[in-house]
C-alpha positions as CSV (number, residue, x, y, z in Angstrom):
1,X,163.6,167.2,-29.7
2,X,166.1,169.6,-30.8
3,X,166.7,172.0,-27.8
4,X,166.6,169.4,-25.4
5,X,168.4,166.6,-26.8
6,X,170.2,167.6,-29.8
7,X,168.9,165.3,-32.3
8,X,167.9,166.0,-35.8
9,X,166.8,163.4,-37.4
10,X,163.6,162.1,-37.4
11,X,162.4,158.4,-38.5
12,X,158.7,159.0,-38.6
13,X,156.2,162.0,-38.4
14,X,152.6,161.5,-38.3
15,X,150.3,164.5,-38.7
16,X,147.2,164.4,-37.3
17,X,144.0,167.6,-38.2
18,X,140.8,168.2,-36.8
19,X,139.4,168.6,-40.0
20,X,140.9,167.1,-43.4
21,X,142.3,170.0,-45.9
22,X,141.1,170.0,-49.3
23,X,140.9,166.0,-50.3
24,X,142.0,163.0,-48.2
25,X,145.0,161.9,-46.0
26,X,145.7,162.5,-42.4
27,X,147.2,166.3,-43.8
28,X,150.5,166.7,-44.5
29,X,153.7,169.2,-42.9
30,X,153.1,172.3,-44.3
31,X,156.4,174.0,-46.9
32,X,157.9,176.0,-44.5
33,X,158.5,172.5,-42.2
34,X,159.4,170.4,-44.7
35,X,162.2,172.8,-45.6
36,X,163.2,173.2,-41.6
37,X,163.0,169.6,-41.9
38,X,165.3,169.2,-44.6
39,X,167.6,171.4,-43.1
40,X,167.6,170.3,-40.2
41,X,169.3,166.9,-41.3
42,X,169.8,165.5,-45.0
43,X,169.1,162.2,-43.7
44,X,165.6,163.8,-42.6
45,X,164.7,163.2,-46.3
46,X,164.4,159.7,-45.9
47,X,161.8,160.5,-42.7
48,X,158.3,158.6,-43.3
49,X,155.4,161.0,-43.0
50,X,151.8,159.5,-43.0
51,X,149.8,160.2,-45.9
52,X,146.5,158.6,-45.0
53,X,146.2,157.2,-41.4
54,X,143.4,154.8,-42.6
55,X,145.3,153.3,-45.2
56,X,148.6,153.5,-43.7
57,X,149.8,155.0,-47.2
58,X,153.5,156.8,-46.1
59,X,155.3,159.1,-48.5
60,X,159.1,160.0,-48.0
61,X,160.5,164.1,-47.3
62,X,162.1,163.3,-50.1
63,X,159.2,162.3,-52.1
64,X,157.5,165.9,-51.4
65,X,160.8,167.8,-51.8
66,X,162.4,166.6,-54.9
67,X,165.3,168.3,-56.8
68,X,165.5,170.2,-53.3
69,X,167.7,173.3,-54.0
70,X,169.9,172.7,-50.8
71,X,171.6,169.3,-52.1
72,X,173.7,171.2,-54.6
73,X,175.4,173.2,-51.6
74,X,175.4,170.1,-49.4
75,X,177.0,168.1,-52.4
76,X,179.8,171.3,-53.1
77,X,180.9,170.9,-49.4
78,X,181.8,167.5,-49.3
């Protein structure tokens, strides 16, 4: 998405497992990808991710990351 076309933002992300970790859901991104995602593109913290492909039940980046520690170097920069 990036390399070849430069974008980065992302609307949606749907992660699919072979096997459910600990609990329900369809699994989530992992720390280490929600932070590229987040710095990727602020706006990525408004990205849907599904929570639980039967139920349809979508959470926001921002709902897993809150009070992330980038936004105060985002905010001093503007």
């Amino acid at each position: 998405m990036y390399a070849n076309g430069g974008q980065t933002v992302i609307k949606r992300l749907i992660v699919f497992r072979y096997c459910l970790p600990y609990g329900g859901g369809s699994g989530m991104p992992c720390r280490a990808c929600r932070e590229f995602f987040m710095q990727l593109d602020l706006r990525n913290q408004n990205m849907e991710i599904m929570a639980d492909y039967d139920s349809r039940e979508t959470v926001t980046l921002g709902n897993l990351i809150p009070n992330w520690w980038g936004m105060e170097r985002y905010e001093a920069q503007t």
